[in-house]
C-alpha positions as CSV (number, residue, x, y, z in Angstrom):
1,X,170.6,122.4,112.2
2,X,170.7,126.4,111.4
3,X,168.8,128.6,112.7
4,X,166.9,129.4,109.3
5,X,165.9,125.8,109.4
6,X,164.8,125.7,113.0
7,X,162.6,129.1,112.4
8,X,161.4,127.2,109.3
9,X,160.4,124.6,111.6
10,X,159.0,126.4,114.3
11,X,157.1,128.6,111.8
12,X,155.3,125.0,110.6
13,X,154.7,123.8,113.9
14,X,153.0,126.7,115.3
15,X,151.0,128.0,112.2
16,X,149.8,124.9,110.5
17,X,146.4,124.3,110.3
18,X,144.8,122.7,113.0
19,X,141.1,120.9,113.2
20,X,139.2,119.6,115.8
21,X,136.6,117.5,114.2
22,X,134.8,114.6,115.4
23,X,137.1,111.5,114.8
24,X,134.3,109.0,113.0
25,X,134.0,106.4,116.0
26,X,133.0,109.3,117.9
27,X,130.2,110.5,115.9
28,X,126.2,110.2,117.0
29,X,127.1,107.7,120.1
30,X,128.5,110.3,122.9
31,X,132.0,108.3,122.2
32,X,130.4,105.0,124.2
33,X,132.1,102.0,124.9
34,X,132.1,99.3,122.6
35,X,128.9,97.2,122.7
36,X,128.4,93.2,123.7
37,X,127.2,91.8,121.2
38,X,124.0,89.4,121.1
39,X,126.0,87.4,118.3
40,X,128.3,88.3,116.0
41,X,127.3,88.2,112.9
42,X,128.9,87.6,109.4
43,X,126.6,89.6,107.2
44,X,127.3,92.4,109.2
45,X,131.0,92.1,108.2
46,X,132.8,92.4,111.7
47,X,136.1,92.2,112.2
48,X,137.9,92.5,115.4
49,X,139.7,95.4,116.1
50,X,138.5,97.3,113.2
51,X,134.9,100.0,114.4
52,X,134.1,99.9,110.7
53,X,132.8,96.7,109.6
54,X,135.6,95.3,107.2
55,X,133.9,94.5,103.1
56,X,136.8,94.3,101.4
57,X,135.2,91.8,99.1
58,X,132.5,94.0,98.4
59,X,135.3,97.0,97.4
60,X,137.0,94.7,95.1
61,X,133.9,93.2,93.5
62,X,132.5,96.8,93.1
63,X,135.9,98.1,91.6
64,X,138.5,98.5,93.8
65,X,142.1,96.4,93.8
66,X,143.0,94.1,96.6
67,X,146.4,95.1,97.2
68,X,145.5,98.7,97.0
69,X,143.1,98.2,99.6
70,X,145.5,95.8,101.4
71,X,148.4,98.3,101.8
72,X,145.7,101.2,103.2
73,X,144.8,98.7,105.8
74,X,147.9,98.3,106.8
75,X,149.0,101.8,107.1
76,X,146.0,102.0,109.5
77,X,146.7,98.8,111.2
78,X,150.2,100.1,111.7
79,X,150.5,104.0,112.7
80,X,151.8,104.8,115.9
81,X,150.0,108.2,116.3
82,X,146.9,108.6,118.8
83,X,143.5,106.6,118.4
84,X,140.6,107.9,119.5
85,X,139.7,104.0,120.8
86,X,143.0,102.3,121.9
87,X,142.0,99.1,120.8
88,X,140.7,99.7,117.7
89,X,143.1,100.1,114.5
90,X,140.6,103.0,112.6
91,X,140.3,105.5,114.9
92,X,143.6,107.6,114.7
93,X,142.2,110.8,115.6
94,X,144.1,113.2,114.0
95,X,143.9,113.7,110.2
96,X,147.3,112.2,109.0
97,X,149.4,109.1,107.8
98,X,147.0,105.6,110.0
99,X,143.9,108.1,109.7
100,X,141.3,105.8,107.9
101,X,140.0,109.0,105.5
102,X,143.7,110.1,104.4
103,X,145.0,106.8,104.0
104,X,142.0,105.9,101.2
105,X,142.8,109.7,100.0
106,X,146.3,109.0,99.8
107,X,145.2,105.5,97.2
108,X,142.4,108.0,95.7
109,X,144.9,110.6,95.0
110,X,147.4,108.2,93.0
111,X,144.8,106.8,90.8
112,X,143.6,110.6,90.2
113,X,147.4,111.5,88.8
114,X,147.6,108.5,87.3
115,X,144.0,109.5,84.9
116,X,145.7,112.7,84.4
117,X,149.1,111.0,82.9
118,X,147.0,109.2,81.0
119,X,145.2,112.0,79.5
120,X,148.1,113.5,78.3
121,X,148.8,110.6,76.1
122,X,145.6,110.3,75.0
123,X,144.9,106.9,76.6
124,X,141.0,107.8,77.3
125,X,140.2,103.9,78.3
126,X,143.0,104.3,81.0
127,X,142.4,107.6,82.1
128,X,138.6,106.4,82.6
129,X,139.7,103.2,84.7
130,X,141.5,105.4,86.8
131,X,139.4,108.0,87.1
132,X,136.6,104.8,88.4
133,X,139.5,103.6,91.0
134,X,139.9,106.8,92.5
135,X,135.9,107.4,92.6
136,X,135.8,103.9,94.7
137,X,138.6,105.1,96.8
138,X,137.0,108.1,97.9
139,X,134.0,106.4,98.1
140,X,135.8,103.9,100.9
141,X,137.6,107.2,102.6
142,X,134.0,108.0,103.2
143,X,132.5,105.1,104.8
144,X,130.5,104.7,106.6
145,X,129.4,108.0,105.0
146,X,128.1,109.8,108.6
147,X,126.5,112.9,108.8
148,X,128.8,115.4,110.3
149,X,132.1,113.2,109.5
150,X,133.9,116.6,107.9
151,X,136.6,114.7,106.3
152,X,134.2,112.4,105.2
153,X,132.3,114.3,103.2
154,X,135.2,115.8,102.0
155,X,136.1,112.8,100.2
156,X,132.4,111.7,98.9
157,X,132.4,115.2,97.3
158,X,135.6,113.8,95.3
159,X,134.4,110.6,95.0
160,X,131.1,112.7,93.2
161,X,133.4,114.7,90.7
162,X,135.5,111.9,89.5
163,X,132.8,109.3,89.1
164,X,131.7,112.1,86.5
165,X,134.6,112.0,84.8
166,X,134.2,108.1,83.7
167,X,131.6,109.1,81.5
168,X,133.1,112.1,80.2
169,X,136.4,110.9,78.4
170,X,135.3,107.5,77.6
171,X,132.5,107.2,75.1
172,X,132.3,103.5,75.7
173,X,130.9,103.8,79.5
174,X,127.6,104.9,78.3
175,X,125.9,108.3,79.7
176,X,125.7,109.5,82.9
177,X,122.9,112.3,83.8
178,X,122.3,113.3,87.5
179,X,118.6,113.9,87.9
180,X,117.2,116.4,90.1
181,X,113.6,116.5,91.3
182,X,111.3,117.0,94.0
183,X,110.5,114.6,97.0
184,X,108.5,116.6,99.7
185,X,109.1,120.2,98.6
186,X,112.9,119.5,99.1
187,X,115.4,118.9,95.9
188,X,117.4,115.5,95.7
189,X,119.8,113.7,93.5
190,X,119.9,110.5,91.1
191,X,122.4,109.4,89.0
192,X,121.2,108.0,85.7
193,X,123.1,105.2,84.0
194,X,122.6,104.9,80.2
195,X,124.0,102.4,77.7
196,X,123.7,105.2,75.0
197,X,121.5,108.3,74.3
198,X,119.4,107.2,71.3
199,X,117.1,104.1,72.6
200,X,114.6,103.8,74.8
201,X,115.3,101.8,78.0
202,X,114.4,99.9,80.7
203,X,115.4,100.8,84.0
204,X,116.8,99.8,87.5
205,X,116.4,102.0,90.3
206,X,118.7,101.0,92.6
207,X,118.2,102.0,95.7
208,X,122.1,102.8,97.7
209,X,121.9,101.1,101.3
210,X,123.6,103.8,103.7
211,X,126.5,101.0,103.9
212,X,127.2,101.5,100.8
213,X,128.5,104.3,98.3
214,X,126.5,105.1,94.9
215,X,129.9,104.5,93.0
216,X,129.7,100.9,94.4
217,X,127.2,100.2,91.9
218,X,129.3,101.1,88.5
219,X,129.7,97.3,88.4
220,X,125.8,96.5,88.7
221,X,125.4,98.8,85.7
222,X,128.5,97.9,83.8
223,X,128.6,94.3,84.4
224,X,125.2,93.0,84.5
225,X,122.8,95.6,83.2
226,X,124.3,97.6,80.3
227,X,125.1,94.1,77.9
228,X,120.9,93.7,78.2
229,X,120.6,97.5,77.0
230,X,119.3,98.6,80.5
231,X,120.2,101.9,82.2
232,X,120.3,102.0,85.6
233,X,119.4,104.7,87.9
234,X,121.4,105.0,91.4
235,X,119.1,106.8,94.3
236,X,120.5,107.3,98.1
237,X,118.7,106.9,101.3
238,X,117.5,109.9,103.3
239,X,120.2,111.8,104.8
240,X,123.1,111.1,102.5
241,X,124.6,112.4,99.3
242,X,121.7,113.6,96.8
243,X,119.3,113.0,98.9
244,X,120.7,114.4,102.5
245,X,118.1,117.1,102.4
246,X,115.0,114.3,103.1
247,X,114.7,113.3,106.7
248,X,114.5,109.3,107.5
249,X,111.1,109.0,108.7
250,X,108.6,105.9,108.4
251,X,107.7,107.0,104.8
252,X,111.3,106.4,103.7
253,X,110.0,104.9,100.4
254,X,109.1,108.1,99.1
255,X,111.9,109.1,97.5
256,X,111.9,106.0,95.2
257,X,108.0,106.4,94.4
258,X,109.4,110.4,93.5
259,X,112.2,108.7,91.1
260,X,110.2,106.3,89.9
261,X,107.6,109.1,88.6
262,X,110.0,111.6,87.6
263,X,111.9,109.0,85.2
264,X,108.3,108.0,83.7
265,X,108.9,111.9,81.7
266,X,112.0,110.8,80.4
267,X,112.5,110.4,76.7
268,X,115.5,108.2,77.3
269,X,113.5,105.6,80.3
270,X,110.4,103.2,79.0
271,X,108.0,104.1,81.7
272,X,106.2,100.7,81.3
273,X,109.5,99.1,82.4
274,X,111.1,100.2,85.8
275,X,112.3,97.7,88.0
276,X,113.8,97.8,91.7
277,X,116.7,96.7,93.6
278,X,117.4,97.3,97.3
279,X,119.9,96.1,100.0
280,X,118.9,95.7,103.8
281,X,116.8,98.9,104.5
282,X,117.0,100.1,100.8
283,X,115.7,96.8,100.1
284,X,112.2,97.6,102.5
285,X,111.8,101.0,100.8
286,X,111.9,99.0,97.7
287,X,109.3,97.2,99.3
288,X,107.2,99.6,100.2
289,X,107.6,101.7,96.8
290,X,106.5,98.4,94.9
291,X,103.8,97.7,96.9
292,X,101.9,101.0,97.1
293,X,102.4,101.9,93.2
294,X,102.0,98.0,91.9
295,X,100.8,99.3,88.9
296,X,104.3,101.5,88.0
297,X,106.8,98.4,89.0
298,X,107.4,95.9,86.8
299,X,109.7,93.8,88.8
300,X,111.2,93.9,92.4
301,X,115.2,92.3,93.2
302,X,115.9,92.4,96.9
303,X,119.3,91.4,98.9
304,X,118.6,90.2,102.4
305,X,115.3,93.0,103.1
306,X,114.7,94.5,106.4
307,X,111.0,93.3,106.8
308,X,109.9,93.2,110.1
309,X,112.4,90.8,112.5
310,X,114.9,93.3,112.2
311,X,113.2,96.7,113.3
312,X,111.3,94.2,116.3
313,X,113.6,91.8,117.3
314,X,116.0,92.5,120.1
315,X,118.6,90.1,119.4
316,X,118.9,90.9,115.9
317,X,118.9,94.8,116.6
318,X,121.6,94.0,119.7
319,X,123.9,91.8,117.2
320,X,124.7,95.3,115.2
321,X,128.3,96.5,116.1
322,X,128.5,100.3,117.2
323,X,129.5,101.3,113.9
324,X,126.5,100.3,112.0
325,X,124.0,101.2,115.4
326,X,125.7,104.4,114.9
327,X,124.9,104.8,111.1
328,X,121.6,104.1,111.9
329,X,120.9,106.9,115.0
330,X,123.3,109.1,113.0
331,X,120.0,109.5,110.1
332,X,117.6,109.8,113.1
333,X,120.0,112.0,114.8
334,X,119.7,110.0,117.9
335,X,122.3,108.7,119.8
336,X,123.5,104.7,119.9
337,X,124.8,105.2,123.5
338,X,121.2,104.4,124.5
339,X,120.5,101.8,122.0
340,X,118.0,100.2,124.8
341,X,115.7,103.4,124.1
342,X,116.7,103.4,120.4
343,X,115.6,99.6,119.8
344,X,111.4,100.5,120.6
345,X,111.8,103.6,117.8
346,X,112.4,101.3,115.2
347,X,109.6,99.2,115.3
348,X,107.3,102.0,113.4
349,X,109.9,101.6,110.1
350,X,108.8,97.3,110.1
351,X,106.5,96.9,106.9
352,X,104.2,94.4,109.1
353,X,103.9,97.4,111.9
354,X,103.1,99.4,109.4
355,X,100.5,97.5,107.3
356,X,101.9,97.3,104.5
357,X,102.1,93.8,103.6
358,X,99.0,91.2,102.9
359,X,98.3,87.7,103.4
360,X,95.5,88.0,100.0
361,X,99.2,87.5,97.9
362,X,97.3,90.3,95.7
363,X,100.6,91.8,94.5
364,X,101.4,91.0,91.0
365,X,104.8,92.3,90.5
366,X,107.4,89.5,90.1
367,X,109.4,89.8,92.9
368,X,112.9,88.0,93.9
369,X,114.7,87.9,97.1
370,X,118.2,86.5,98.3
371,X,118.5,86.4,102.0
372,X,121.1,84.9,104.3
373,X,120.4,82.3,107.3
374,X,119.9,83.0,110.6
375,X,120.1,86.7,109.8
376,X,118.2,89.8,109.2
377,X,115.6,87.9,107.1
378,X,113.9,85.3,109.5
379,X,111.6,82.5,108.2
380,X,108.9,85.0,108.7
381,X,110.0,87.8,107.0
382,X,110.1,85.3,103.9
383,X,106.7,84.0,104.7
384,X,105.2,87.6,104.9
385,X,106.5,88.4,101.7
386,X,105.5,85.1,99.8
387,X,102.0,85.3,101.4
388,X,101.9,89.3,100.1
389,X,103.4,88.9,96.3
390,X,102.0,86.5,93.6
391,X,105.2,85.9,91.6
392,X,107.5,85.2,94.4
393,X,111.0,83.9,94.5
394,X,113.1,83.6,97.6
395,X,117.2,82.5,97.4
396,X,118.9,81.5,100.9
397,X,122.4,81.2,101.4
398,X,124.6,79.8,104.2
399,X,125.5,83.0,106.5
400,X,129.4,82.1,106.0
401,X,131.0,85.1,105.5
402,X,129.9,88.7,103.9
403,X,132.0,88.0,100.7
404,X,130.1,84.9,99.7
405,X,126.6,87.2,99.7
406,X,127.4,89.6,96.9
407,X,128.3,87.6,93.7
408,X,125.6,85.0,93.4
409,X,122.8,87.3,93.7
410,X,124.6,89.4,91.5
411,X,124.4,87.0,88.6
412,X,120.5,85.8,88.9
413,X,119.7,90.2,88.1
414,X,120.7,90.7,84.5
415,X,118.6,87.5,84.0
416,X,115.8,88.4,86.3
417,X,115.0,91.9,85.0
418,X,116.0,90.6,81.3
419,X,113.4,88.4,81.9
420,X,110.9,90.3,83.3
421,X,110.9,93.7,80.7
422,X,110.9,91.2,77.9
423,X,108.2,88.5,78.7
């Protein structure tokens, strides 16, 4: 080698840019062991060796492609360089080729050039579908989307920009309008879904889960809500993306009683029809939000809602792996190392706790829920929420696998809210 190159070389080594940032495994639980687990459980989507619950089902259902997805993994699975966790394939600590965030970059950042090829040949449709496959990709890079995860959030801010661009070079797609408006004296973020600018629709707010990204629900909309003519309107949790400037507290419904109000003055959103979805604790601030403005819901869709066995019930709480306990502690800023003193804290977020559910079935807004067995619903939860809503419908499937949750409920919406803003 000459000298030139080996000062070349030199000159990389010792000047390149260096960060010392959290590796995500690391983040809001003091780098603990790995738990025991009370059970493991398939809703929660665990997979050994991985610290990330694996939903690869729920990424290609929600728009990403199986052997893009497939090869990432494998990069990860593969690397040689240092892990943070020995044992556990996504937790190369360094940012680089088997590090979890640049690996979904790396698929984010193809399907980026290829929108921009596209572009130049005018091929707005395929531009567009790339543009959507590199949004998801980010949107995966992301997960699970943890407050102080720098890289992390790195990627959700791309994942942000080129969701925006679906909607910009494809006329087909519909509208896309990101709402802003007030929720405790503090300023969050929506993203409105519309088939077209010209009609008056009904409306979904669905509410993100903080396992999932708001991209993830391009499908919902695409799929199973736009062919009825209705928009849909994608809200995050507390802590996280438009709404990371609220605090997760045992009000956590307020944000969605906020959107539900603020799209009421919309020209484009039929204020006597605005529905709700939720997933897991999304799903109980849908809850909550129906309940206590009865009179502004006209129909409720729920996928497996925490109600009150999961904030109360040790072995439940105890089957989470660290991943998700840390997701959790990570909006509380508390730490999952000490999940025994965690576990009491969650028992004031439980609706029953709380009061917030009757036995006098007074609630009139047609309500649906799809659960899974021996879960995070229990046999109670369902009875608590058939003994507080009227027009009650309850779905349970066999707790297989995490894949076989997503598409069936997915099919019984269109119909349901069809139903419901049309009867």
């Amino acid at each position: 080698m000459s000298d030139s190159n080996i000062s070349q070389n030199l000159s990389e080594t010792l000047f390149k840019p260096k960060f010392d940032y959290a590796e995500t495994s690391t983040i809001s639980n003091s780098a603990c062991p790995l738990p025991t687990l009370s059970r493991r459980d398939p809703y929660f989507g665990f997979e050994e060796n991985f610290y990330r619950p694996i939903l690869k089902f729920t990424w290609v259902h929600t728009g990403g492609n199986a052997i893009d997805i497939d090869e990432a993994l494998a990069r990860i699975c593969t690397s040689k360089n240092e892990r943070t966790r020995s044992s556990l394939y996504d937790t190369v600590k360094d940012y680089g080729p088997g590090h979890w965030v640049y690996e979904f970059n790396c698929e984010a950042q193809e399907r980026v050039n290829a929108a921009k090829e596209a572009l130049e040949k005018n091929d707005l449709k395929k531009a567009s579908h790339n543009y959507r496959m590199a949004a998801r990709y980010y949107s995966i890079a992301a997960y699970p989307y943890l407050k102080g995860d720098v890289f992390a959030q790195e990627a959700d801010t791309l994942a942000r920009t080129y969701y925006k661009k679906i909607f910009d070079i494809e006329d087909s797609e519909g509208d896309l309008l990101e709402q802003t408006f007030d929720v405790d004296g503090k300023k969050v973020k929506g993203y409105l879904h519309l088939p077209n600018l010209t009609d008056v629709h009904a409306c979904v707010i669905a509410v993100c889960p903080y396992e999932n990204a708001f991209s993830s629900y391009y499908r919902l909309y695409d799929d199973y809500l736009k062919p009825y003519n209705i928009a849909c309107f994608v809200l995050e949790m507390p802590g996280v993306g438009g709404c990371e400037k609220l605090n997760l507290n045992d009000h956590f419904s307020l944000g969605v009683e906020k959107a539900i109000d603020h799209l009421a003055t919309l020209k484009y959103v039929d204020s006597n029809k605005i529905g709700l979805l939720g997933i897991g604790m999304a799903g109980t601030a849908c809850i909550r939000a129906t309940i206590l403005n009865s009179s502004k819901v006209k129909g409720l869709f729920c996928f497996a809602p925490f109600v009150h066995s999961f904030y109360t019930d040790a072995d439940i709480l105890n089957s989470l792996p660290l991943c998700l306990r840390s997701s959790l502690c990570n909006r509380l800023d508390l730490d999952a190392s000490s999940w025994d003193t965690v576990i009491p804290r969650f028992k004031a977020y439980s609706l029953k706790t709380q009061g917030i559910l009757s036995a006098s079935g007074r609630c009139t807004v047609p309500t649906t829920v799809c659960s899974v067995e021996n879960s995070v619903i229990t046999k109670e939860d369902l009875r608590s929420l058939g003994n507080n809503f009227k027009d009650f419908t309850s779905y349970v499937l066999e707790n297989n696998h995490s894949s076989m949750f997503l598409k069936a409920p997915l099919e019984k919406v269109s119909t349901f809210f069809d139903k419901i803003f049309n009867s």
